[in-house]
Every structure is written in structure tokens, then in C-alpha cells.
C-alpha positions as CSV (number, residue, x, y, z in Angstrom):
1,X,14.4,-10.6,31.6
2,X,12.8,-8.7,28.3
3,X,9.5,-7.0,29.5
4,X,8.5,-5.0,26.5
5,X,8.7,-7.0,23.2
6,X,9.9,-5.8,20.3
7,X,7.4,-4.5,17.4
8,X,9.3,-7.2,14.8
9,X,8.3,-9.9,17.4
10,X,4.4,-9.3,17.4
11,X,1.6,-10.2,15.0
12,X,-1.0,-7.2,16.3
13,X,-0.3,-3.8,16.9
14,X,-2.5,-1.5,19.8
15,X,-2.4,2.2,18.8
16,X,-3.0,4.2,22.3
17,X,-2.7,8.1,23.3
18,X,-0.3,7.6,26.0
19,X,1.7,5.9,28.3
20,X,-1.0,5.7,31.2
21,X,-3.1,4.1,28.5
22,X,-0.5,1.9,27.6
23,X,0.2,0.4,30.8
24,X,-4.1,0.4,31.3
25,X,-4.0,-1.8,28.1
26,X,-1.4,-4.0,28.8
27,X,-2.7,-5.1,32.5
28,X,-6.1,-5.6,30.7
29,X,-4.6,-7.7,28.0
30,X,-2.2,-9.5,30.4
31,X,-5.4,-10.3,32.6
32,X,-7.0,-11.5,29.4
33,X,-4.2,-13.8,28.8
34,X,-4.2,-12.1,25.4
35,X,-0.7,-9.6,26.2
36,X,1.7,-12.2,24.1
37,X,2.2,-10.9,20.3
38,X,0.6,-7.3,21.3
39,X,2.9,-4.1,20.7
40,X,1.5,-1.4,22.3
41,X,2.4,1.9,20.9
42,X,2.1,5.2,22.6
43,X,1.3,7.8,20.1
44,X,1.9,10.5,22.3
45,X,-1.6,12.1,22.1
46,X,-4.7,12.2,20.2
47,X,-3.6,14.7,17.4
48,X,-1.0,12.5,16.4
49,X,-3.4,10.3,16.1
50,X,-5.9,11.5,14.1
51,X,-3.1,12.8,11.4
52,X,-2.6,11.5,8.0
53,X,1.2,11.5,8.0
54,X,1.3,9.5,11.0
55,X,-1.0,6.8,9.9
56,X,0.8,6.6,6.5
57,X,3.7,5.7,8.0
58,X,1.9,3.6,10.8
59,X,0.1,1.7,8.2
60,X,2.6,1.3,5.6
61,X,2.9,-2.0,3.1
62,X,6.2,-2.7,5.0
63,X,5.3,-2.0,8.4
64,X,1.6,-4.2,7.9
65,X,3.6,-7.6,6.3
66,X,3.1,-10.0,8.7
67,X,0.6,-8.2,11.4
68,X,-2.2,-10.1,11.9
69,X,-4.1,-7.0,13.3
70,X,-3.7,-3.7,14.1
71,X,-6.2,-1.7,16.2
72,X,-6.4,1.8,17.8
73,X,-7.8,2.9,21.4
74,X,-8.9,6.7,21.3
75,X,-10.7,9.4,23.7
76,X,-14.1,10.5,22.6
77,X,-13.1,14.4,24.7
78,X,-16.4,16.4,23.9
79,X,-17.3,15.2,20.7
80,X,-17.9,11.2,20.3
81,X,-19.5,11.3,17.4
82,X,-16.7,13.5,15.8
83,X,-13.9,11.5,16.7
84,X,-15.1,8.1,15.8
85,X,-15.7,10.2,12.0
86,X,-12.9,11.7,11.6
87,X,-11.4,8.7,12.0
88,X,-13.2,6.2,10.6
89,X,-12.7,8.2,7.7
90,X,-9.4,8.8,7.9
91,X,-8.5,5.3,8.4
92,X,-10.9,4.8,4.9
93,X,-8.4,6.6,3.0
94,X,-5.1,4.9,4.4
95,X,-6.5,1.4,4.7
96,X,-9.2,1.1,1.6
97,X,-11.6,-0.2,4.2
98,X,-14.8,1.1,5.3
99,X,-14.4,1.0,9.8
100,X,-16.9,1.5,12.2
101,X,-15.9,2.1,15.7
102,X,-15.7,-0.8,18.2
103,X,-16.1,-3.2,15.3
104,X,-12.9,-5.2,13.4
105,X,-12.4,-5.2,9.4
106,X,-12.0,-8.6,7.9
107,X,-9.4,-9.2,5.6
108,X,-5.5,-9.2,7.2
109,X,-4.6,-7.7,9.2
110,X,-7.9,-7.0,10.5
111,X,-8.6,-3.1,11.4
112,X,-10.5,-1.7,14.1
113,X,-11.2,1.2,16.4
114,X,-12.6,2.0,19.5
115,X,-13.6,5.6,20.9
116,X,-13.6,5.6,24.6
117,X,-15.8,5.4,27.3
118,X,-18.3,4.0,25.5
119,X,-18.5,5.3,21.4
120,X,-20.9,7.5,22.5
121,X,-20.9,9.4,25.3
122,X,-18.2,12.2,25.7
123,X,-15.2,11.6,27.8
124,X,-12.1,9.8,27.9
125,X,-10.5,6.1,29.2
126,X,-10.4,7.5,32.9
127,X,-14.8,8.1,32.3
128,X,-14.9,4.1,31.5
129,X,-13.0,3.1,34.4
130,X,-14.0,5.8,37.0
131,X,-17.9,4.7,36.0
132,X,-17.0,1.0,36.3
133,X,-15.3,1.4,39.7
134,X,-17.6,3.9,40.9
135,X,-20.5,2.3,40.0
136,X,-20.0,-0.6,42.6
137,X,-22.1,-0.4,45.7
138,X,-19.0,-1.6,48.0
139,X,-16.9,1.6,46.4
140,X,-19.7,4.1,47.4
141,X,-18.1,5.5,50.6
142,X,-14.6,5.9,48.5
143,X,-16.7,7.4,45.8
144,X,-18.1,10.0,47.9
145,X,-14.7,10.6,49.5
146,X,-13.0,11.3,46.5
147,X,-15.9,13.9,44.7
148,X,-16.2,15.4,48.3
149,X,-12.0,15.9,47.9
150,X,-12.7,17.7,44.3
151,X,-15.2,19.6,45.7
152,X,-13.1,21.0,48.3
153,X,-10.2,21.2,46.3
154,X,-12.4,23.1,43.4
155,X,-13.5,25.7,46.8
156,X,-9.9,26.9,47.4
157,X,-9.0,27.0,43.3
158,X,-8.0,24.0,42.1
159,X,-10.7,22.8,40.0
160,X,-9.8,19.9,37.8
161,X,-9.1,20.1,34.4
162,X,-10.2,16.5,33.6
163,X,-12.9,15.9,36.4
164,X,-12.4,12.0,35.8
165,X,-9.1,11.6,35.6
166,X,-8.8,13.7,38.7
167,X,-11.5,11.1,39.9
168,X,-9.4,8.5,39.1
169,X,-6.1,10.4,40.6
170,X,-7.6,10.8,43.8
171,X,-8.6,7.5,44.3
172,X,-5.1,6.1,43.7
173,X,-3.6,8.7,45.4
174,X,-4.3,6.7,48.5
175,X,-4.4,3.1,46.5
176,X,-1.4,3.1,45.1
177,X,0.6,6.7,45.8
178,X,4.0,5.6,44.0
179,X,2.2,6.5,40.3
180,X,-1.6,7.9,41.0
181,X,-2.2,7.3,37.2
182,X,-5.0,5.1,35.9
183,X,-2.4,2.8,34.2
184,X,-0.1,2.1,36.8
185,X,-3.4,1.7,38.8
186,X,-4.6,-1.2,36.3
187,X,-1.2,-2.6,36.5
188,X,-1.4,-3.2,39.9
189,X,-4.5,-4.8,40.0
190,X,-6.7,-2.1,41.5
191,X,-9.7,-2.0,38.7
192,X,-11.8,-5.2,38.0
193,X,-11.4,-6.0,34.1
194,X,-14.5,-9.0,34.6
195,X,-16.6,-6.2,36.1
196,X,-19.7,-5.7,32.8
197,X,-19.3,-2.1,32.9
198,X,-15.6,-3.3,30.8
199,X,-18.0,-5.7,28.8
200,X,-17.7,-3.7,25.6
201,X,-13.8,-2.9,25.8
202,X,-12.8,-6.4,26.9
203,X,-15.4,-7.8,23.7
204,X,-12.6,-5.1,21.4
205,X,-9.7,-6.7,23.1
206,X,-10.9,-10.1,22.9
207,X,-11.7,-9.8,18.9
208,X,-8.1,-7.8,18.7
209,X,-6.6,-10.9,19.9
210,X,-8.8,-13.7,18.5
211,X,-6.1,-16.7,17.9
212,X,-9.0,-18.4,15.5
213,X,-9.2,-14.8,13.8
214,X,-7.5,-14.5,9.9
């Protein structure tokens, strides 16, 4: 049986960093009941992202006939206000249309963008999720476990490079230990997508896959 569609077969287009936030998107959209028509595409990192080439290409006449709407899922890192500039501008000069982050163009395909956690604070997807799950008072012993694990592990010289993805790794470490990554995570079912602290991401996705939508 065909798991991942092909590009050809699907009306919308999800632009992500990487395969952990591929996998992330896809549980969330297939929770949603929204996964049908989506390509997901890894772009293999932010920088290939955020260059002009790439988007060209991405967002050419013959790649956009037919696409109903194409969006793109982005880290903030340390600058949110940066990121969503750079590119909401650069997405200005390839598309013609003036973009403003968590929000979708109108026309077709529709356009959109969404710097993660939030559009405003700095961090990455791992920040949205390990604040969601975190932020539940019936994860507060795990929580404590797993910061009380860095700690340690930050005491003998292993301090974490990405404190919330190593969050997030240490949690599933003992959740799910085949894959410890966020996205394998969210495909098995261990992050609540109806939780509000998802509110404004699942409003994106929701919009992204609006069947009433031009």
C-alpha cells in the first residue's frame, strides 16, 4: 500500500525544515483529517529555505498549476522577528503578494507562512510542543524528570545544544525509544494536537487545508 503520495497527486504543498518536522506535520494533519492532498516537503533546513533559488524553483508557473495552496512551516531560532521578514519579503518578490506570518494570501493557490513556536517568541517547533506538553499539570513530575536529567547531564559536560529539543528527546527517550525525535513522537500519538496551546498552529493547518477555500 502507497504511504507517501506523490507531489502530481496533491492540490497543497507543506514546505517544512526536516524530516522530524515532516512526520510532526503529517500526524497533525492526519489527526485533523486534513493529511489527503497534502505533499509535505522536507527542505532539508532553514537556509534552504530562506534562499531565492530554491523558492524560484519551488514556486515556479509549472510547479503552482493546479495547487490549490502552498504553505511553509519555519523555526523562529533567535530572531522571530527576522525570520518572519526575511521571509515575508522574500516570498513578496517570488509570489507578487504581500504575506504576513500565520496568515493565508487569497488568490490561488493561496500563500502562507508560519514561524514557529508562536511568530514571536524565539525558538523552534520542539519550543511549541515541549510548552504544550509541559504545560499540563498531569505532565509535571515527567517535566521535572526530564530538566532534572539536562541538568545532570549539563554537570558532567553534555549541555544541550537545543535545550528544547533535548527536552523533547528526553521525554521520548523513555516514551517511545525506537526514534526519540519530536516527529516520530507525534506519529505515534504521544502529543495532544486538541490541547489550546496547538490552537494557533492547528488554526494554520486548518486554513492550509480549508476544502471551502479558492
Amino acid at each position: 500500500m502507497k504511504v507517501i503520495p506523490e507531489e502530481a497527486e496533491c492540490d497543497r504543498i507543506l514546505i517544512v525544515e526536516g524530516y522530524s518536522d515532516l512526520h510532526f506535520c503529517a500526524a497533525f494533519l492526519r489527526h485533523l483529517g486534513r493529511l489527503e492532498g497534502v505533499f509535505i516537503r522536507n527542505f532539508g533546513g532553514k537556509d534552504n529555505i530562506l534562499k531565492r533559488i530554491a523558492l524560484d524553483a519551488e514556486f515556479s508557473p509549472q510547479r503552482l498549476a493546479g495547487k490549490r495552496a502552498i504553505g511553509i512551516l519555519v523555526d523562529a531560532d533567535d530572531d522571530p522577528r527576522g525570520t518572519a521578514q526575511s521571509l515575508g519579503d522574500l516570498l513578496r518578490d517570488v509570489t507578487g503578494r504581500e504575506l504576513h506570518e500565520g496568515e493565508w494570501s487569497e488568490g490561488k493557490p493561496q500563500f502562507g507562512f508560519f514561524v514557529t513556536p508562536d511568530g514571536t517568541n524565539p525558538g523552534e517547533l520542539e519550543t511549541l510542543v515541549w510548552n504544550v506538553w509541559a504545560g499540563r499539570p498531569a505532565h509535571a513530575a515527567g517535566k521535572e524528570s526530564v530538566l532534572t536529567h539536562l541538568k545532570n547531564m549539563e554537570g558532567a559536560g553534555w549541555p544541550a545544544k537545543s535545550p528544547d529539543k533535548a527536552r523533547i528527546g528526553a521525554f521520548l527517550a523513555a516514551a517511545y525509544d525506537e526514534d526519540p525525535r519530536l516527529g516520530p513522537g507525534a506519529r505515534e500519538g504521544l502529543f495532544d494536537f486538541d490541547d489550546p496551546g496547538f490552537a494557533r498552529l492547528r488554526r494554520f493547518l486548518m486554513e492550509f487545508t480549508d476544502p471551502t477555500a479558492s
